[in-house]
C-alpha positions in Angstrom: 215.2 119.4 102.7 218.4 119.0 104.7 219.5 116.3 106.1 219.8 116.0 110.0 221.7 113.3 112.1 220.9 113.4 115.4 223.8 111.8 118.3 222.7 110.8 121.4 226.6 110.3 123.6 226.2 107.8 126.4 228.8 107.5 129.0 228.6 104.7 131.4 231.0 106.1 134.1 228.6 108.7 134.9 230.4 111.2 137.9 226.7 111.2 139.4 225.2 107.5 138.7 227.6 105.0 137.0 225.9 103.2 134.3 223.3 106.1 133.9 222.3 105.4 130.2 221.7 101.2 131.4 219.3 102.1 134.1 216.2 100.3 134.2 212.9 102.2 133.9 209.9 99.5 133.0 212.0 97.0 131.7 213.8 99.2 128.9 217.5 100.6 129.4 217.1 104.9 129.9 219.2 105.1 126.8 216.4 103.1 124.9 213.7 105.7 126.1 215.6 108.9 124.6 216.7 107.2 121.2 212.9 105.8 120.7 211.7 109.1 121.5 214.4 111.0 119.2 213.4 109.0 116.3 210.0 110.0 116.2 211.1 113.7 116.0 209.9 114.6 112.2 213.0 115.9 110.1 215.4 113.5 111.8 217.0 111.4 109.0 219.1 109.2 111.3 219.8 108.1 115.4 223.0 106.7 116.3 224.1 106.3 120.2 227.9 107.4 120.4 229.5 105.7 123.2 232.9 104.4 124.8 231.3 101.4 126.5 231.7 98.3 125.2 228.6 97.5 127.4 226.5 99.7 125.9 227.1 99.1 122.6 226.3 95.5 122.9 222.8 96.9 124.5 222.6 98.8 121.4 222.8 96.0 119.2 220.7 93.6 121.3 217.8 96.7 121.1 218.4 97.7 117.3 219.5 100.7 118.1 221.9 101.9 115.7 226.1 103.0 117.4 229.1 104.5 117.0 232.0 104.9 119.4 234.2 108.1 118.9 237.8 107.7 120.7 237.6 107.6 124.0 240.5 110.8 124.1 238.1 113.4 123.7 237.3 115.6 126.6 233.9 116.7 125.6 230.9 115.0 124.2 231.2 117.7 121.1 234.8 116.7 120.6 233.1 113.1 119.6 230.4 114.4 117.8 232.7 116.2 115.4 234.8 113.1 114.8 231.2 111.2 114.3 230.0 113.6 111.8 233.3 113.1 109.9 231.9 109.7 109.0 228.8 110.3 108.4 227.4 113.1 106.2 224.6 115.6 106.8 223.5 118.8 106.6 223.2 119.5 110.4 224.0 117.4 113.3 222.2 117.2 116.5 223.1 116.3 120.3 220.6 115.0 122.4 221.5 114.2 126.2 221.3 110.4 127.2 219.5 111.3 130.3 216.4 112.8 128.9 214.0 109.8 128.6 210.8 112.3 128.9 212.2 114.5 126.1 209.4 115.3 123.6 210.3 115.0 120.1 208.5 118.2 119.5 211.4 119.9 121.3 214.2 118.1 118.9 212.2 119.4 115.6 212.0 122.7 116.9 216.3 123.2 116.4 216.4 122.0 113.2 217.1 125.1 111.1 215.0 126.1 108.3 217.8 126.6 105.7 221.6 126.1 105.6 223.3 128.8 106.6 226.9 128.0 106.6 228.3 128.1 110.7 224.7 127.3 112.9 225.1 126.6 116.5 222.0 126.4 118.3 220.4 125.1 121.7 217.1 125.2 123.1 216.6 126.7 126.5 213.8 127.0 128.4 212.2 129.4 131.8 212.7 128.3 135.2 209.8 127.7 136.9 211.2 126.6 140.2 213.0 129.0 142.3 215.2 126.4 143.4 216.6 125.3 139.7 218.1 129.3 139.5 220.8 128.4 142.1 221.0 124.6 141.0 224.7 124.6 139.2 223.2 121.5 137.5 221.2 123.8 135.7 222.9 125.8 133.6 221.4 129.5 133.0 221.9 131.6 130.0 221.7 135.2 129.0 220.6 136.7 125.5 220.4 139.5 123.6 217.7 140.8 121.7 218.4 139.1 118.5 218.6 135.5 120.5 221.9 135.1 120.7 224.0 133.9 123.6 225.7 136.4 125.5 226.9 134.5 128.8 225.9 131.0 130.1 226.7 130.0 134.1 226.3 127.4 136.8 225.4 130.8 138.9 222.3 132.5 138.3 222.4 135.5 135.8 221.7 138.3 135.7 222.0 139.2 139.0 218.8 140.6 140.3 220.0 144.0 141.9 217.3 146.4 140.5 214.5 144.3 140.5 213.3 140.7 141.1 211.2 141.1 138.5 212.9 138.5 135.5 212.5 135.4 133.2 215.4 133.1 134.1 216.6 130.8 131.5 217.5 127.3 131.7 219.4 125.5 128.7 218.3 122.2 127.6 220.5 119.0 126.4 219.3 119.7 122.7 221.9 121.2 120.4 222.2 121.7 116.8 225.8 122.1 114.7 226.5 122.3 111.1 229.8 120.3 110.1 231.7 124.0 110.1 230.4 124.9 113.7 231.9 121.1 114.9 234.8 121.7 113.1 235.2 125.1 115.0 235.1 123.9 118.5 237.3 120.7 117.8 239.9 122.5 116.7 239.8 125.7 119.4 240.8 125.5 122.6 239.1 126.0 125.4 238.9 129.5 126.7 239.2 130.4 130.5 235.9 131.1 131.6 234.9 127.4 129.9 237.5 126.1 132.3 236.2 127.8 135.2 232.6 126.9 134.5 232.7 123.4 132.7 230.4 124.5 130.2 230.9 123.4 126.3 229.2 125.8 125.0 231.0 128.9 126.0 233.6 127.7 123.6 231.6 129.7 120.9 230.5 132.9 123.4 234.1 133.3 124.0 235.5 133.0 120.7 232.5 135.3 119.5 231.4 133.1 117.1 227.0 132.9 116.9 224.8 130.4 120.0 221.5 130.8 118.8 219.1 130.1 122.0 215.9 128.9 120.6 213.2 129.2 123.8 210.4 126.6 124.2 208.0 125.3 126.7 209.8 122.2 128.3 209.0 119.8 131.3 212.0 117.5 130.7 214.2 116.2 133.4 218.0 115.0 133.2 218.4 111.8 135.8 221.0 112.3 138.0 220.1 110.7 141.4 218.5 107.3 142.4 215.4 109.8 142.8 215.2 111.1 139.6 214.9 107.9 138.6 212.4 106.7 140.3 210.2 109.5 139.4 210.6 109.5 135.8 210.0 105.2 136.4 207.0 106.2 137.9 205.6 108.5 134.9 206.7 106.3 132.1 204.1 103.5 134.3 201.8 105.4 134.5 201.9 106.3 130.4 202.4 102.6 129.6 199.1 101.8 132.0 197.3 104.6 130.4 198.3 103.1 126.7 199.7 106.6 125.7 202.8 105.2 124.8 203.8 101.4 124.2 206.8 99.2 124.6 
C-alpha cells in the first residue's frame, strides 16, 4: 500500500476573512474541524497543518494537531507543499483546503490513486447545482476530455453555452493529490500567462501539458469565505453535535 500524507495550508491573513482557519464554530477552531475530519479518511497515513502563523501553530499544538511551517516566500500553497514533502517521505501527497470544515472524508479517499504511477496530479471536481455558482469566480470551473483529463480551468464559466444550454458544469474542489515528481514539477516551473491572468495553481500543469486528472464525485462541501458562510456551516455542525452524529 502507498503511503499518503495529506497537508492541510492555513493562512491567517486571509484576503476575504483574516484569521479564517481560527474562527470559532461550536467551540473548536475551523482549522480543527477539517484536520479531524481528514484524519478519518481511510488510506491517510499522516495530517500535518502547514502554516506561516505563529498563532496558529501554537493552536495546533494546544489541539494535538500535528504542524509544519514552509517559508513564508512561497507564492502558492503548492510551492509549500513541495518544500513540506521534501521532509517528509511518501508515496503521494495530498492538499486539503483549510476552509472545508464539512468536507467528507469519503471525498479525500476517493483521490488517492490506486498504484504509483510516477508524475499523478489529480483533483476532485464536482457538478454545479446552482446556477449562480457558474458565474461565481470563487468557483472555479473546469473542462475535460474524454479520458478525464484537464483541458482548461477558469473563474468564467466554460464552455460557453452557444449551441445549447443543455450541459453539466464542473466545479473543482480544494482536494488535490501530487506524487513527489508532480510537486517537484510545479516548484521549479514558472508560472505561465493564462495562470497569471486567472490566479489559478493548477493551470501550471494544463499549460505546461503535463496530465490533471479530474476525478468527479457527489459533493455538498462549502469553502467559508464571509461572516455568512460561517454562520451557516456553525449552524450545521450544531445541529450534528445535538443530533450526536458527530462528537467533540
Amino acid at each position: 500500500m502507498m503511503h499518503t500524507v495529506a497537508f492541510i495550508p492555513a493562512r491567517y491573513d486571509s484576503s476575504r476573512l483574516k484569521g479564517k482557519p481560527l474562527a470559532d464554530l461550536c467551540g473548536r477552531p475551523m482549522l480543527w474541524w477539517v484536520y479531524s475530519r481528514v484524519k478519518q479518511a481511510r488510506g491517510v497515513g499522516s495530517v500535518y497543518v502547514a502554516t506561516d502563523s505563529e498563532e496558529i501553530r501554537e493552536t495546533c499544538d494546544s489541539l494535538g494537531m500535528a504542524c509544519v511551517m514552509p517559508s513564508r516566500s512561497h507564492r502558492t500553497s503548492t510551492e509549500r507543499l513541495y518544500e513540506a514533502a521534501c521532509q517528509i517521505p511518501a508515496d503521494i501527497y495530498l492538499c486539503i483546503n483549510g476552509d472545508e470544515p464539512l468536507i467528507e472524508p469519503e471525498l479525500v479517499e476517493q483521490v488517492i490513486p490506486k498504484s504509483d504511477d510516477g508524475f499523478f496530479a489529480a483533483n476532485l471536481m464536482t457538478k454545479i447545482q446552482n446556477p449562480v455558482e457558474a458565474v461565481d469566480d470563487t468557483n472555479i470551473k473546469v473542462v475535460v476530455n474524454r479520458e478525464g483529463l484537464a483541458l482548461f480551468m477558469s473563474r468564467s464559466p466554460i464552455p460557453h453555452p452557444k449551441a445549447s444550454m443543455e450541459f453539466d458544469y464542473y466545479k473543482h474542489l480544494g482536494v488535490l493529490a501530487y506524487s513527489l515528481q508532480a510537486l517537484r514539477f510545479f516548484a521549479e516551473t514558472p508560472k505561465g500567462p493564462v495562470e497569471e491572468i486567472e490566479d489559478i495553481n493548477e493551470l501550471r500543469f494544463i499549460e505546461h501539458g503535463k496530465p490533471l486528472r479530474m476525478i468527479p464525485v457527489q459533493a455538498h462541501t462549502l469553502s467559508v469565505d464571509t461572516p455568512k458562510d460561517l454562520e451557516y456551516v456553525r449552524g450545521i455542525l450544531q445541529k450534528k453535535l445535538e443530533s450526536g452524529e458527530i462528537r467533540l
